[in-house]
MARTIVEX-845253 format. One record per residue: residue in three letters; x, y, z of N, C-alpha, C, O in turn. Coordinates in steps of 0.2 Angstrom, whole numbers, padded with zeros to 4 digits, always signed. Example, Ala and Ser with C-alpha at 12.3 -4.5 7.8 and 13.67 -1.06 7.14 Angstrom:
BEGIN
ALA+0066-0028+0039+0062-0022+0039+0066-0016+0039+0071-0017+0042/SER+0064-0011+0035+0068-0005+0036+0064+0000+0039+0067+0006+0040/
//
This chain:
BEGIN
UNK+0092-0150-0053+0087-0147-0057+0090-0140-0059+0091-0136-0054/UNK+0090-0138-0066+0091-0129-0066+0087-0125-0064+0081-0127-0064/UNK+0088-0121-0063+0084-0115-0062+0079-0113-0067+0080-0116-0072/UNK+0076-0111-0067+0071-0108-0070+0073-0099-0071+0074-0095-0067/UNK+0075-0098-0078+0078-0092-0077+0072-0087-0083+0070-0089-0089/UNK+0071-0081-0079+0067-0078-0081+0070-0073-0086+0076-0072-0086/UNK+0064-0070-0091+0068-0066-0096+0068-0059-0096+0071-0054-0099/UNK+0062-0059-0090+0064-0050-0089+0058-0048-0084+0052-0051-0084/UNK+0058-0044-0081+0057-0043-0074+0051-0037-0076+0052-0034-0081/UNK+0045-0036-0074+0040-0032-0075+0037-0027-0071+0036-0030-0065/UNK+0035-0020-0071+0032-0017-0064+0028-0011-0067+0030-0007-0071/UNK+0023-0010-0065+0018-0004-0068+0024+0002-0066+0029+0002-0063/UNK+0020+0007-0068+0024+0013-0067+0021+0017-0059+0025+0020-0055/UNK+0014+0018-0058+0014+0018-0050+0017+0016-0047+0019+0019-0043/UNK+0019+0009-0047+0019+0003-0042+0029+0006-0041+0033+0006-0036/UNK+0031+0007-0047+0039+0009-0048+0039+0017-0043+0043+0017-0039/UNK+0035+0021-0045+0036+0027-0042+0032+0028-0034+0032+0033-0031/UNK+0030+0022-0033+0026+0025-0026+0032+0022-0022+0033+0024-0016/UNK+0039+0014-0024+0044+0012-0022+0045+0019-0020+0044+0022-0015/UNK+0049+0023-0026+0053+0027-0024+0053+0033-0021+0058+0036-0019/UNK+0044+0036-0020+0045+0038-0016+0046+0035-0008+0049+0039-0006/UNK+0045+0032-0005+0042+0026-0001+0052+0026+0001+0054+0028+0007/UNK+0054+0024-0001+0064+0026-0001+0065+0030+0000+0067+0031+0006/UNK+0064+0037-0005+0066+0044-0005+0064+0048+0002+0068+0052+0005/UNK+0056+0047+0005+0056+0049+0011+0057+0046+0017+0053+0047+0022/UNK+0061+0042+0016+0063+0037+0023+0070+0041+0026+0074+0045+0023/UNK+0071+0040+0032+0077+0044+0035+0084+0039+0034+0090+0040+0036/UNK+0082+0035+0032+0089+0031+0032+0085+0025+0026+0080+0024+0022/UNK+0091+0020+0027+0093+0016+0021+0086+0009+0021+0084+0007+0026/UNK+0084+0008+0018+0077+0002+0021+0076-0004+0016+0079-0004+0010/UNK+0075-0008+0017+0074-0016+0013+0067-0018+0014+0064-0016+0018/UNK+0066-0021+0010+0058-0027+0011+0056-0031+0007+0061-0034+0004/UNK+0051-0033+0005+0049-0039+0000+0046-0037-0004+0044-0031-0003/UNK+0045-0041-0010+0043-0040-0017+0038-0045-0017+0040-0051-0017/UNK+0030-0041-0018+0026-0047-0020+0024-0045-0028+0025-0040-0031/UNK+0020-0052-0030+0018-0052-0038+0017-0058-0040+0013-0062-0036/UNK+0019-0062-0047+0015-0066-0051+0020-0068-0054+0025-0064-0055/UNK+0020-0074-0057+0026-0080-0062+0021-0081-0067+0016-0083-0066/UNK+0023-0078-0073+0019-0082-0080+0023-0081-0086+0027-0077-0087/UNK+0021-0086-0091+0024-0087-0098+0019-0083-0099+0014-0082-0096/UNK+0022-0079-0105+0014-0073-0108+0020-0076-0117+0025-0078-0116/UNK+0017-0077-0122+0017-0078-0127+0018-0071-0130+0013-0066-0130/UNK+0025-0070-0135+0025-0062-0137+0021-0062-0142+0018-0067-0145/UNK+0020-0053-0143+0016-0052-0148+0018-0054-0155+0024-0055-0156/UNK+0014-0054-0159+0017-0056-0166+0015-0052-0172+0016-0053-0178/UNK+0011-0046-0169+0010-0041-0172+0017-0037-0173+0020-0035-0168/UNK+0019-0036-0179+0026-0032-0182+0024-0029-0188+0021-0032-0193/UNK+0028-0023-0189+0027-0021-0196+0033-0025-0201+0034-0024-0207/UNK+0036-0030-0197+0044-0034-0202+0038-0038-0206+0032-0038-0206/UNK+0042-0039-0210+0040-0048-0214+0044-0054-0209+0040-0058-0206/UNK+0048-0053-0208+0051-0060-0203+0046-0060-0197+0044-0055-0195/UNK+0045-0067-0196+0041-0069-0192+0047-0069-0186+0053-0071-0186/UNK+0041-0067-0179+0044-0066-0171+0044-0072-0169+0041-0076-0173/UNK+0046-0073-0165+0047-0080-0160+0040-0082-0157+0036-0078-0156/UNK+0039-0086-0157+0032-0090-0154+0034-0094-0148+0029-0098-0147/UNK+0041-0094-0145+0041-0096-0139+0040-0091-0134+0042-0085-0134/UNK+0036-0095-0128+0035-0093-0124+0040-0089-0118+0045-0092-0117/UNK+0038-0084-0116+0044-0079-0111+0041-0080-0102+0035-0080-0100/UNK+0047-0082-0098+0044-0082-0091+0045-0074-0090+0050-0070-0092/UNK+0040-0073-0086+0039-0064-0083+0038-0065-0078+0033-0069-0076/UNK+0041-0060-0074+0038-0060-0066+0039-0053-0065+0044-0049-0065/UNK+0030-0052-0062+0027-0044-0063+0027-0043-0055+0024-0047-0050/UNK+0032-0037-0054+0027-0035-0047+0022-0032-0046+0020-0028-0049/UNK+0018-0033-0039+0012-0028-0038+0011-0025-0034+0007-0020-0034/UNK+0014-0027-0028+0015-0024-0022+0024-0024-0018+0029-0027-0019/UNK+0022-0021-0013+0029-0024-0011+0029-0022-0001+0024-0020+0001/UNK+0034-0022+0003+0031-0022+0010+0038-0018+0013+0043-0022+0013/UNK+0039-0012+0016+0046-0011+0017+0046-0014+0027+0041-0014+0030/UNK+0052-0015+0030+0054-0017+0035+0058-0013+0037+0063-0012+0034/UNK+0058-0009+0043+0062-0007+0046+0069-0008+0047+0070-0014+0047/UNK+0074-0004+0048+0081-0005+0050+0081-0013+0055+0082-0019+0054/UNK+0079-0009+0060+0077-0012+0067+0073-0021+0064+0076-0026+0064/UNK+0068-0021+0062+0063-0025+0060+0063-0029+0055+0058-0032+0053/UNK+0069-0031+0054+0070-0033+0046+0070-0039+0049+0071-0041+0055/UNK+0069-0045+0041+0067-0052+0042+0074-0057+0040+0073-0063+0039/UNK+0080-0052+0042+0086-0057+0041+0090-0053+0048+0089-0048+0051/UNK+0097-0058+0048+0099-0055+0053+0107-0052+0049+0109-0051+0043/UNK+0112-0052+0055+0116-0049+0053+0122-0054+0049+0128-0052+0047/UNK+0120-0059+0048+0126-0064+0043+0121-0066+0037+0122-0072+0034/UNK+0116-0063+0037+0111-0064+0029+0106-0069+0029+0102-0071+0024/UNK+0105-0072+0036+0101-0077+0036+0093-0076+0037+0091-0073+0042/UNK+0089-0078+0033+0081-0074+0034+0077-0081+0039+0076-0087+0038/UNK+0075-0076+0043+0070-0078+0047+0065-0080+0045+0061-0076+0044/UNK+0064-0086+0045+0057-0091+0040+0051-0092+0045+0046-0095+0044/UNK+0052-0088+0053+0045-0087+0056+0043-0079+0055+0040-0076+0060/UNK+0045-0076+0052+0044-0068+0052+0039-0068+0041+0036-0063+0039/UNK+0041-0074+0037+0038-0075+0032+0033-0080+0032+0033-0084+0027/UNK+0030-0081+0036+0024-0082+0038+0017-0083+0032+0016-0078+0029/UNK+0014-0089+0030+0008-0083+0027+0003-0079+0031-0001-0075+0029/UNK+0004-0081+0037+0000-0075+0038+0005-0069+0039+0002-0064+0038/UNK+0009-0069+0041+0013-0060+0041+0014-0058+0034+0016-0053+0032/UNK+0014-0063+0030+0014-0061+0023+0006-0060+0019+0005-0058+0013/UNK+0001-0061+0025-0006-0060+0021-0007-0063+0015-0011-0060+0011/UNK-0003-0071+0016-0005-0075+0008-0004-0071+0004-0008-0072+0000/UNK+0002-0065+0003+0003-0063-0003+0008-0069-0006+0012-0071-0002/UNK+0007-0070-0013+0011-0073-0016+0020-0068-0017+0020-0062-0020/UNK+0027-0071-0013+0032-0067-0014+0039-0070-0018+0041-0076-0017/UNK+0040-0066-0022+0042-0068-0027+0050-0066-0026+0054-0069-0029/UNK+0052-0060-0022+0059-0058-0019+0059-0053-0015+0054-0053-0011/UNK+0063-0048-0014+0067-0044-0010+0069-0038-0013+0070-0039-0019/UNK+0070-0033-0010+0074-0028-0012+0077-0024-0006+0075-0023+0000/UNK+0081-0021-0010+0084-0016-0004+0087-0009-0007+0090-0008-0012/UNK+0087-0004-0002+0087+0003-0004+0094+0009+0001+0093+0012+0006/UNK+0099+0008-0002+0105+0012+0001+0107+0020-0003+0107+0021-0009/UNK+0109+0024+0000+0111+0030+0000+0119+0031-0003+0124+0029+0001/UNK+0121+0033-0011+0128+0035-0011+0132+0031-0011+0138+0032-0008/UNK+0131+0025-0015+0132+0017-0014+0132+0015-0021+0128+0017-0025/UNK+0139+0010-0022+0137+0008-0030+0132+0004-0032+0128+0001-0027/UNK+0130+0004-0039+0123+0000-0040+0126-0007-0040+0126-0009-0046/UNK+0128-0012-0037+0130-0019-0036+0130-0023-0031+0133-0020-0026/UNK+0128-0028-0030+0122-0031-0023+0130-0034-0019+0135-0037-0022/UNK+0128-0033-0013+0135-0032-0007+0133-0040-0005+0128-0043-0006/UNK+0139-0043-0003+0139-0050+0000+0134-0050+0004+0129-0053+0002/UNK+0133-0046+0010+0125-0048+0013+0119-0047+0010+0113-0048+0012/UNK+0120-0046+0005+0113-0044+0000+0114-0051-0005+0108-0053-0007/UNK+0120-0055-0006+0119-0061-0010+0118-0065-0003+0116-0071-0005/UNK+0120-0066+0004+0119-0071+0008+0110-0069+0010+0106-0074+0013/UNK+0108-0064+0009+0101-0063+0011+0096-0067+0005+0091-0070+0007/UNK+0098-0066-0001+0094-0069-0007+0096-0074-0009+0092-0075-0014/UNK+0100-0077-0007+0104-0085-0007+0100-0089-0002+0099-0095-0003/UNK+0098-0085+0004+0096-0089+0010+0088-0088+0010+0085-0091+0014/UNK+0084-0084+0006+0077-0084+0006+0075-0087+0000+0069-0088+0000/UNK+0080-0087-0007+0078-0094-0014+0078-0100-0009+0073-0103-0010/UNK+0081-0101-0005+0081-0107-0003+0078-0109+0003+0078-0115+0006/UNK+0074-0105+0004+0068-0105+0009+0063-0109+0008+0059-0106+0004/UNK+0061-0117+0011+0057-0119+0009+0050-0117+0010+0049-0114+0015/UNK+0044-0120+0007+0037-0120+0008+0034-0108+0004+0029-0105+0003/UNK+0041-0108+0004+0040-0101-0003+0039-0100-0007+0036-0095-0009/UNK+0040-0104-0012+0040-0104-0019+0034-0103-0022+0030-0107-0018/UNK+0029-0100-0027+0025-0100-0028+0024-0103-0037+0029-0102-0041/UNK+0017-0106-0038+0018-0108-0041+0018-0104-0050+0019-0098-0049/UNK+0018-0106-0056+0018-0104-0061+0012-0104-0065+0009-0110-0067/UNK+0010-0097-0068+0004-0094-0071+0003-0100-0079+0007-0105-0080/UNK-0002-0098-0083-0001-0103-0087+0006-0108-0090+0007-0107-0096/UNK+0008-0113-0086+0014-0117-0087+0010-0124-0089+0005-0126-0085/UNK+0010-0127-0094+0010-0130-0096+0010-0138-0091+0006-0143-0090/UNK+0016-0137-0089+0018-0142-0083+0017-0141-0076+0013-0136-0076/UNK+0018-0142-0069+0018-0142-0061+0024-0141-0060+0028-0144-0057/UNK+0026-0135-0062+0032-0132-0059+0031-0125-0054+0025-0123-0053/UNK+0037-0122-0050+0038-0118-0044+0045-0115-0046+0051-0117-0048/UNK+0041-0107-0043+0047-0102-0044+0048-0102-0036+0044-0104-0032/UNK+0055-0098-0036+0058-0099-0028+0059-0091-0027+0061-0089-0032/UNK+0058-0086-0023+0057-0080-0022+0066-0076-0025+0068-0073-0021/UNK+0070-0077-0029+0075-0076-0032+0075-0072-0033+0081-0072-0035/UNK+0072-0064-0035+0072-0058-0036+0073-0053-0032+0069-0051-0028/UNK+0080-0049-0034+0083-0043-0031+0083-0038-0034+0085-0038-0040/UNK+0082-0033-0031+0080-0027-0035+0085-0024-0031+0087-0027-0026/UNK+0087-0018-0034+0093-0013-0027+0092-0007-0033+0093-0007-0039/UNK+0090-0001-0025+0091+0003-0027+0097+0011-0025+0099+0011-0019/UNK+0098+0015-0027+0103+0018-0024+0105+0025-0027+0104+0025-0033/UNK+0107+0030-0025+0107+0036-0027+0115+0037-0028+0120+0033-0026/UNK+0116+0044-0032+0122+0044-0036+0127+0045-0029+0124+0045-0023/UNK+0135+0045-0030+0138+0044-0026+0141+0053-0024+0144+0055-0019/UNK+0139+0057-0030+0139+0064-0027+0135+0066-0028+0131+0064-0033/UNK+0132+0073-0022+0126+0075-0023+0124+0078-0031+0129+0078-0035/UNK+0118+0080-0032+0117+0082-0037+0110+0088-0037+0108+0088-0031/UNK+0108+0092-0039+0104+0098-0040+0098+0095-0041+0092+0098-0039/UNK+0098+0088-0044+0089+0085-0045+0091+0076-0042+0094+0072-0045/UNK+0088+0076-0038+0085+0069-0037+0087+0064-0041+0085+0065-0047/UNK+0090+0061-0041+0090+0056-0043+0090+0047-0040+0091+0047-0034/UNK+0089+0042-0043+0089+0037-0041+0090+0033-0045+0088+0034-0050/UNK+0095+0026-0044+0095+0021-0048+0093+0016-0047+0092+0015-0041/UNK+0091+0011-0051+0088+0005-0049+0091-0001-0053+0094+0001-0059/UNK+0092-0008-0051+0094-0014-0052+0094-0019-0053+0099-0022-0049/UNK+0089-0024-0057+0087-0030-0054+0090-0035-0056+0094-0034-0061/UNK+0091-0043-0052+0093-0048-0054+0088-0054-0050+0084-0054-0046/UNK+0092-0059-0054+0090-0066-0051+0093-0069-0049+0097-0071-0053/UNK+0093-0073-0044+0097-0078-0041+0099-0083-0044+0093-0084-0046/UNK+0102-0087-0046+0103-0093-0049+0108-0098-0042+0114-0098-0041/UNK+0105-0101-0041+0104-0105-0036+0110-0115-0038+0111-0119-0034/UNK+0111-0114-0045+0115-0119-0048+0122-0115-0049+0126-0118-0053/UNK+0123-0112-0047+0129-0106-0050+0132-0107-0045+0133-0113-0045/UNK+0134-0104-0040+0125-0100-0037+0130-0092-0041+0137-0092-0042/UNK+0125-0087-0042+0126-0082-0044+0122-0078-0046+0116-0080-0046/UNK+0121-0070-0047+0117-0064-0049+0116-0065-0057+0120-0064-0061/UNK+0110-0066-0058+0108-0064-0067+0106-0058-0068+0100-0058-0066/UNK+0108-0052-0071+0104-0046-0073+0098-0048-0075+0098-0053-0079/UNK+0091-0044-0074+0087-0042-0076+0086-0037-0080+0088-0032-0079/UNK+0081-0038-0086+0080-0030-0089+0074-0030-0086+0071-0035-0085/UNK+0071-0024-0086+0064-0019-0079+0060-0017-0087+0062-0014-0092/UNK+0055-0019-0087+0049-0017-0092+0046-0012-0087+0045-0014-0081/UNK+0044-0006-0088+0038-0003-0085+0031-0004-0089+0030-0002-0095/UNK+0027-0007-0086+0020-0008-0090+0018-0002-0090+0019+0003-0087/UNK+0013-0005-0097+0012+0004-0100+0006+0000-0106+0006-0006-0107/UNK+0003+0005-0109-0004+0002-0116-0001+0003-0121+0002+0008-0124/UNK+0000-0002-0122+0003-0004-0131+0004-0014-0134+0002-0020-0131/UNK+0007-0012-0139+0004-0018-0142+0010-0022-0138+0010-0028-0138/UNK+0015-0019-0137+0021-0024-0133+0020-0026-0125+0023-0029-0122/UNK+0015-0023-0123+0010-0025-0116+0006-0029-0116+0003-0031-0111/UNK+0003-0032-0123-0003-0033-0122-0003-0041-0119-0008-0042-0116/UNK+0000-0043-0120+0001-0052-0115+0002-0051-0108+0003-0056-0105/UNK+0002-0045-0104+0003-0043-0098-0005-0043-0096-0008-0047-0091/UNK-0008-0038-0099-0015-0036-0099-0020-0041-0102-0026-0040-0101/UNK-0017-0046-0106-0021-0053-0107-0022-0056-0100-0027-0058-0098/UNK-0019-0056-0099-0017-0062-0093-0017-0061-0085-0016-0063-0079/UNK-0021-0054-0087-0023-0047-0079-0027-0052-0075-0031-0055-0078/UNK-0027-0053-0070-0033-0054-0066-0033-0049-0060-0028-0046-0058/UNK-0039-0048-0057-0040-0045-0051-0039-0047-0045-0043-0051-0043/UNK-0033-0043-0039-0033-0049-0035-0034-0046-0027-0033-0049-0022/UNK-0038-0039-0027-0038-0036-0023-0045-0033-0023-0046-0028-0026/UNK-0050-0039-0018-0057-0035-0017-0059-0033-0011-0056-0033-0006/UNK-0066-0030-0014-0066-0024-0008-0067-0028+0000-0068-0034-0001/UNK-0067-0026+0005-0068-0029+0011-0075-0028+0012-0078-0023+0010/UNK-0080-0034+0017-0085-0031+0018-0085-0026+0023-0082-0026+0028/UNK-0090-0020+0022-0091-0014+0025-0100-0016+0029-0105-0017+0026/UNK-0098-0016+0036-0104-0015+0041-0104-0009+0043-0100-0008+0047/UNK-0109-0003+0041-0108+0002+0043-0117+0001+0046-0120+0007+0046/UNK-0119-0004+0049-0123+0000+0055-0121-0002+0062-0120-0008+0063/UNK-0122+0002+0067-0119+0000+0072-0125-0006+0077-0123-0009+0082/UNK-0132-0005+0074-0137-0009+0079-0135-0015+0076-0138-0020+0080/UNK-0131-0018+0071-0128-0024+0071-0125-0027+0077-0127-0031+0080/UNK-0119-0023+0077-0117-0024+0084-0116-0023+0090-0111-0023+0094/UNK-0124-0019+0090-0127-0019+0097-0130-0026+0099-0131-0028+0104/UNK-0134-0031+0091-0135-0036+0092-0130-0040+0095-0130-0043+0100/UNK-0127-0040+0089-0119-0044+0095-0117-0043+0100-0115-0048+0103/UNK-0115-0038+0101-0115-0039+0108-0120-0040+0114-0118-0042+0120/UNK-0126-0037+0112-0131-0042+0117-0132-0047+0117-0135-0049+0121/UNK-0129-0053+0112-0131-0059+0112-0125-0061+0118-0127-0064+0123/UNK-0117-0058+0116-0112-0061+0119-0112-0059+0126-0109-0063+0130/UNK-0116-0053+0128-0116-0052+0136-0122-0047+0136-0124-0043+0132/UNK-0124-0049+0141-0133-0047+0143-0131-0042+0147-0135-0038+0150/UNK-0126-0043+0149-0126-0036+0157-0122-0030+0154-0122-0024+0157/UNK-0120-0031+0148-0117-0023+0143-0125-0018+0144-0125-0014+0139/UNK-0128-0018+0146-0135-0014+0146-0129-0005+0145-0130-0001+0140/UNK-0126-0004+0148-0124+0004+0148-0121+0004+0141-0124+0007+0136/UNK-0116+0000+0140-0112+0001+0132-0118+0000+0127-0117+0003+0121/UNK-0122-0004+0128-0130-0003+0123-0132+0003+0122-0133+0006+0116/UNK-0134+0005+0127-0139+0012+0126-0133+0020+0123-0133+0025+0120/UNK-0127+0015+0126-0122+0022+0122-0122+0023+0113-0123+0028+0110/UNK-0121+0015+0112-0120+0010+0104-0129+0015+0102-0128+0020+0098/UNK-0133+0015+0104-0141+0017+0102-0140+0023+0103-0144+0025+0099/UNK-0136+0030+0106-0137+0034+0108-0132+0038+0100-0134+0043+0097/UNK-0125+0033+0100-0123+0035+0095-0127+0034+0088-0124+0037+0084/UNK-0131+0031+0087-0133+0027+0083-0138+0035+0078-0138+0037+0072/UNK-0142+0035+0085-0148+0041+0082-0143+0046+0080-0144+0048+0074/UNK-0139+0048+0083-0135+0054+0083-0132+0054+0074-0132+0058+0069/UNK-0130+0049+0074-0129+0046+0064-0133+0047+0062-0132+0050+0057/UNK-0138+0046+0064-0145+0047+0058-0147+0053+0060-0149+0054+0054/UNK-0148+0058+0064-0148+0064+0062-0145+0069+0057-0148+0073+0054/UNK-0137+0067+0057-0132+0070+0054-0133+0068+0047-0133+0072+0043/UNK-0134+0062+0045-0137+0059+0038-0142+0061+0034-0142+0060+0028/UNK-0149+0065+0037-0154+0070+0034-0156+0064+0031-0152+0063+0026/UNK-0158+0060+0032-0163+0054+0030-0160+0050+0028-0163+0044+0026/UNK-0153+0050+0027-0148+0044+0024-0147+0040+0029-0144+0042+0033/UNK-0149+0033+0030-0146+0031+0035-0137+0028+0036-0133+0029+0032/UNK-0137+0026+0040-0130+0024+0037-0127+0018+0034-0122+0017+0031/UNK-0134+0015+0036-0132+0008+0034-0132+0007+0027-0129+0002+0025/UNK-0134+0013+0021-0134+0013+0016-0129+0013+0013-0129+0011+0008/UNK-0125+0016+0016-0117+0016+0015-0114+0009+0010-0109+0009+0006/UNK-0118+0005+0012-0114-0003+0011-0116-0002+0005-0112-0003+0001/UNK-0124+0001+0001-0125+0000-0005-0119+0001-0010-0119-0002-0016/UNK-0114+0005-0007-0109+0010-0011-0105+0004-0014-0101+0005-0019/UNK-0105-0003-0012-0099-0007-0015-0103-0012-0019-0108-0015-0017/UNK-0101-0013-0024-0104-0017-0029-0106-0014-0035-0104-0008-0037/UNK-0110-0018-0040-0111-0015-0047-0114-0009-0047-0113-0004-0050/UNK-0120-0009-0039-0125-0005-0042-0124+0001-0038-0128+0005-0035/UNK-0117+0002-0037-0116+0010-0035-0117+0016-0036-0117+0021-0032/UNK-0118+0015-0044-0119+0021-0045-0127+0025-0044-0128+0031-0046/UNK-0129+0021-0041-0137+0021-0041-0137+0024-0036-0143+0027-0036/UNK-0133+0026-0031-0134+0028-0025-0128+0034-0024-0129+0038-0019/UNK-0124+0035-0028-0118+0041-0028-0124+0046-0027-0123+0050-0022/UNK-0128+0047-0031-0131+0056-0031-0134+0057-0024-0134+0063-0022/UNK-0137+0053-0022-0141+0056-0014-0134+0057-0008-0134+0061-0004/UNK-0127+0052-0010-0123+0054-0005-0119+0058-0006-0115+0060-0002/UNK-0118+0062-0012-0117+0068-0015-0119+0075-0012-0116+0080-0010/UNK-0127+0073-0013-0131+0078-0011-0132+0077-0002-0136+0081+0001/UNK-0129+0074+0000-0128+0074+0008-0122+0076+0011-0122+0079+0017/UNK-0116+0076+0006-0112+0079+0007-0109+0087+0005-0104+0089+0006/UNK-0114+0090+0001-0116+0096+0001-0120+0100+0008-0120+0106+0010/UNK-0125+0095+0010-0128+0098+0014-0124+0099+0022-0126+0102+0026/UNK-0116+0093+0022-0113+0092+0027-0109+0099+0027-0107+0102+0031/UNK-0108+0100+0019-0103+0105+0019-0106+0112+0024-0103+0115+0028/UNK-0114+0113+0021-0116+0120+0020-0116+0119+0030-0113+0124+0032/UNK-0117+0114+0033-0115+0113+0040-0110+0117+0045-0110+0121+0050/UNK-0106+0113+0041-0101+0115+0041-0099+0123+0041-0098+0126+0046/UNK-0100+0125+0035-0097+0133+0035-0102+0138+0040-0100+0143+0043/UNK-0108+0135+0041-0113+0138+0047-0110+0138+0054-0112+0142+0059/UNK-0105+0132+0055-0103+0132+0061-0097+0136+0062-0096+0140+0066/UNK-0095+0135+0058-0087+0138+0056-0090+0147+0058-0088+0150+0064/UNK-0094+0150+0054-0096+0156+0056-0098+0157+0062-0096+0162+0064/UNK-0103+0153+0066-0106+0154+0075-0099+0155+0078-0098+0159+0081/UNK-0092+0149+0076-0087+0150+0080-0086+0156+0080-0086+0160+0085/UNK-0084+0158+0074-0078+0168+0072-0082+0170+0078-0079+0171+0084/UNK-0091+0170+0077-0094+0175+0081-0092+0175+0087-0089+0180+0090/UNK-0093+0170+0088-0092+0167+0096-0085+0172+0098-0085+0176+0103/UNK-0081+0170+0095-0076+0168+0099-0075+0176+0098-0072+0179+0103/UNK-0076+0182+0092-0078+0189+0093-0082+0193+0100-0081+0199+0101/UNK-0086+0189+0103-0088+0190+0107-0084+0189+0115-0083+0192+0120/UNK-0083+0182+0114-0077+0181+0119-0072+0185+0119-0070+0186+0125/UNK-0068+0188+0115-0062+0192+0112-0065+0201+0116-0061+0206+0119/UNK-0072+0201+0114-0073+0207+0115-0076+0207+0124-0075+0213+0126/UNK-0078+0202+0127-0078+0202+0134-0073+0202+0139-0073+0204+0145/UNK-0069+0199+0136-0059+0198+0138-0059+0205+0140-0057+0207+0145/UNK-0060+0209+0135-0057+0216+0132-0060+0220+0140-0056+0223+0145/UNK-0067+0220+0138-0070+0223+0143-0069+0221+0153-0068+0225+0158/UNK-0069+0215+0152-0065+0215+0159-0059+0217+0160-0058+0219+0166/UNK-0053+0218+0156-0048+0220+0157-0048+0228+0160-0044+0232+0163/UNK-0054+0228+0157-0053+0238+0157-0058+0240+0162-0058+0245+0165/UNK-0064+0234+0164-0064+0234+0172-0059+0232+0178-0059+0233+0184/UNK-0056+0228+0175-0050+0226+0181-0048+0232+0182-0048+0234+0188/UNK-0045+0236+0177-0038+0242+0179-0043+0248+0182-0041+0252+0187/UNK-0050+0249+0180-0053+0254+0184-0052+0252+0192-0050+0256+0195/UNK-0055+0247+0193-0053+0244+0200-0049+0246+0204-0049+0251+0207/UNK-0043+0242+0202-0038+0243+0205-0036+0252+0203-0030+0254+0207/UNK-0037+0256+0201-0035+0262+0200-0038+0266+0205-0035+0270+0209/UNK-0046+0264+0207-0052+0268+0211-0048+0264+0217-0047+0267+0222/UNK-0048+0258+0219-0044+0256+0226-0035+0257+0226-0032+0254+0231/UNK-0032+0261+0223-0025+0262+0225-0021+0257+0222-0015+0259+0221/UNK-0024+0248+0221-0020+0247+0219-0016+0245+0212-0020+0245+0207/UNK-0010+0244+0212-0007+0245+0203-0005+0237+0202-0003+0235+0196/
//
């Protein structure tokens, strides 16, 4: 069967610059995985031409996150072989992965034998493959996507980086260049942002603690001391809250949050003013302590001066 060969590679422009920072401040050279999404997006057909654009369909594969590995940690070993218990979904957190990259210092931009035995050996990783966004048919992309990136080979006065993607072809076997779209608003984005979904919600938030004083009274009756701590801490919250309690907290997620921003606003002005009132007893304080220090010092030497000694 052929591969499945994609027509160009896609990545927001955060998603591109928080990589490079994420590289640029590491102490040495680092690799990890590429997560995202496989979809046909149909191009725009919006043109100021008279000739009419293509109406077939383009495979695109967007990334949205990505995961770096330590030197030490990494999920292949040293003859390119990837560890298929270390890609897990759960060490992968069900994210859908789609390839790999990797990140070297002072190096040409062109992917090294262990970089094609590493992405040679993770396309062919079975039970990875993830499926295809609006396809028509029951097909499966194979994690074949390498990115490399690398800095010039002499220093330079500004920062630099380069980057370079490809795809594995698996029938070759061989590297296919990619071209990198940075997603951006415009009408040549717009089948990206058609076809958007959201895939990161919020977690639930228990923000009161007599929840799980319940719980754990239920799970052990003889915690009676870590109870009354859990309860002790508890009040001490709702003091510092001025009538907010905290459990209101949870209100904050959902449609209706906005309903409740101005009272935790207006709570944390009052935490501020707290704040600066303490910040000042300290100066005091510690003016005071400064100036006791001072005054024993100058009864110590009287002492020792009235009794002889130095």
């Amino acid at each position: 069967m052929d591969d499945l060969v994609l027509h160009k590679l896609a990545i927001s422009g955060p998603a591109l610059s928080s990589m490079i920072q994420r590289l640029s401040s590491s102490p040495a050279d680092v690799d990890g995985l590429l997560f995202g999404h496989v979809t046909y997006i149909a191009p725009s057909t919006l043109s100021d031409e008279s000739a009419q654009s293509s109406s077939d369909s383009q495979l695109v594969a967007t990334i949205s996150g990505f995961l770096c590995f330590p030197s030490l940690l990494s999920f292949y070993d040293s003859l390119g072989r990837v560890d298929s218990s270390r890609l897990s979904p759960t060490h992968l957190n069900h994210k859908p992965l789609i390839g790999w990259f990797s990140s070297r210092r002072k190096t040409p931009l062109r992917p090294s034998m262990r970089e094609f035995s590493v992405t040679r050996s993770l396309s062919s990783t079975p039970n990875l493959s993830l499926p295809i966004e609006n396809a028509d048919f029951n097909s499966l992309f194979a994690p074949s996507i390498f990115l490399l990136f690398t800095t010039p080979l002499h220093d330079q006065c500004i920062q630099t980086n380069q980057y370079r993607a490809f795809q594995f072809r698996s029938s070759k076997p061989s590297f296919n260049p990619l071209s990198i779209d940075i997603v951006n608003i415009g009408p040549a984005f717009r089948g990206h942002y058609g076809s958007f979904r959201p895939n990161s919600t919020l977690p639930f938030l228990n923000c009161d603690l007599r929840n799980l004083t319940a719980m754990n009274e239920d799970r052990n009756e003889e915690n009676v001391t870590g109870t009354k701590e859990t309860e002790k801490d508890q009040a001490l919250l709702d003091t510092c809250a001025e009538g907010m309690q905290v459990g209101r907290l949870s209100l904050l997620i959902g449609p209706g949050a906005t309903n409740y921003t101005a009272g935790l606003e207006d709570l944390y002005e009052k935490m501020l003013s707290k704040i600066e009132s303490l910040a000042r007893l300290v100066e005091t304080s510690s003016a005071k302590v400064l100036e006791q220090e001072n005054l024993n010092r100058k009864l110590r030497y009287k002492v020792a001066r009235s009794t002889g000694v130095e």
